[in-house]
C-alpha positions in Angstrom: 4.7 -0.9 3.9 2.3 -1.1 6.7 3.8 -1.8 9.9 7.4 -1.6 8.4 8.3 2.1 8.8 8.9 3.8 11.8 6.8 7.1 11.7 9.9 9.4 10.5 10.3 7.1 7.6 6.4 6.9 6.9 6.8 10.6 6.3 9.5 10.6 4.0 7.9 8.6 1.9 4.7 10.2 2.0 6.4 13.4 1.2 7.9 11.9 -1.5 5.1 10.5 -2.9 3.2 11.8 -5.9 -0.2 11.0 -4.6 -1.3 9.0 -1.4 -5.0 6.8 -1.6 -6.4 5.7 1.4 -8.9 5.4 4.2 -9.7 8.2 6.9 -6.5 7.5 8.7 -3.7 8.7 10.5 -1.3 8.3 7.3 -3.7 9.7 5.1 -3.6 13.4 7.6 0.0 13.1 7.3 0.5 13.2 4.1 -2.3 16.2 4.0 0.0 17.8 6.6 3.0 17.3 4.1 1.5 18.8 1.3 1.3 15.5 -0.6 -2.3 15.3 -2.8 -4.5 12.8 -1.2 -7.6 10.7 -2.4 -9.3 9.7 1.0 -12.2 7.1 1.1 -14.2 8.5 3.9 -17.6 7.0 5.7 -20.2 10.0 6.2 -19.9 10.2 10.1 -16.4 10.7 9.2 -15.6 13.3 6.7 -17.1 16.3 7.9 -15.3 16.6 10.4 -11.7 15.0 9.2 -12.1 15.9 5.6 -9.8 17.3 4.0 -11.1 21.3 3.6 -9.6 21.8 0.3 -10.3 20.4 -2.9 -7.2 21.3 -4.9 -4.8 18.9 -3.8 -7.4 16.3 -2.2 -10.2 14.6 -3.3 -12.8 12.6 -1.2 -14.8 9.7 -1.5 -18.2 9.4 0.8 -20.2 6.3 1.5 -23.5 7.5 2.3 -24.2 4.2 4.3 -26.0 5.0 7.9 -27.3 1.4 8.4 -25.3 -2.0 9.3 -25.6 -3.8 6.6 -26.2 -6.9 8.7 -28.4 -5.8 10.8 -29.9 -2.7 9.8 -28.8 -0.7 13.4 -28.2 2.7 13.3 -25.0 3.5 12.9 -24.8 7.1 13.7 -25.4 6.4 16.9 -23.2 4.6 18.2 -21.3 6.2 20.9 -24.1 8.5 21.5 -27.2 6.6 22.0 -26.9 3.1 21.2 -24.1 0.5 21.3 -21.8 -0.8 18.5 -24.0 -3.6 17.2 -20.9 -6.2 17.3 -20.8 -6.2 13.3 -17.9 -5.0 11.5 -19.1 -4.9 7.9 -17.6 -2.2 5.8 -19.5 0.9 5.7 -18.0 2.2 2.1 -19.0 -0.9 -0.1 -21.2 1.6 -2.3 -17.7 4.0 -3.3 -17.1 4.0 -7.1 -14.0 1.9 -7.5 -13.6 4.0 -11.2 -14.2 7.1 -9.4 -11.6 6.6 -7.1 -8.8 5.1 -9.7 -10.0 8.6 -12.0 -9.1 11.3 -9.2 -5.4 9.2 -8.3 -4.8 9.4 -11.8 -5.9 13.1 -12.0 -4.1 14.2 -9.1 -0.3 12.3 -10.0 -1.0 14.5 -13.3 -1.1 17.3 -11.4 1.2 16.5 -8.7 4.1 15.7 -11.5 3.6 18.9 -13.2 3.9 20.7 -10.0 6.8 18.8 -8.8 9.0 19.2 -12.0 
């Protein structure tokens, strides 16, 4: 659906959904804002401070990666004391793809229950 909805749509859906996975991204805080459960796959930088602050309804998912993978630069730096290193490997390769598939399946339990 990416790139196919216009934003009022993208919201209907979301608010219809059961449970929404995805990266630390502008959908995934609308669908928060909607009250629609949400698995988020956050980088550590990241999710403290656009986490979700709740745990009932939202789940989270933290690579603990602080190195490029390529080149070994410090990544939480960049923007602060040193520039991006020009590599744009992912930073969440280490996140549990079981863990992940476990908390969508726990939270469409709960989200159906809730929903009727």
């Amino acid at each position: 659906m990416a790139g196919e909805l216009e934003l009022g749509e993208l919201a209907a859906l979301l608010d219809a959904a059961s449970v929404m996975l995805a990266s630390d991204s502008g959908p995934r805080h609308l669908a928060q804002a909607l009250g629609t459960p949400t698995v988020g796959i956050f980088w550590v930088g990241n999710v403290f401070n656009a986490g979700p602050r709740g745990r009932g309804l939202h789940r989270i998912h933290m690579s603990w990666v602080t190195q490029c993978p390529v080149c070994g630069a410090d990544v939480t730096q960049v923007g602060w004391t040193a520039p991006h290193c020009g590599h744009d490997d992912t930073l969440i390769k280490g996140i549990a793809v079981a863990d992940v598939v476990q908390d969508v399946r726990d939270l469409t339990a709960t989200s159906l229950l809730l929903r009727g």
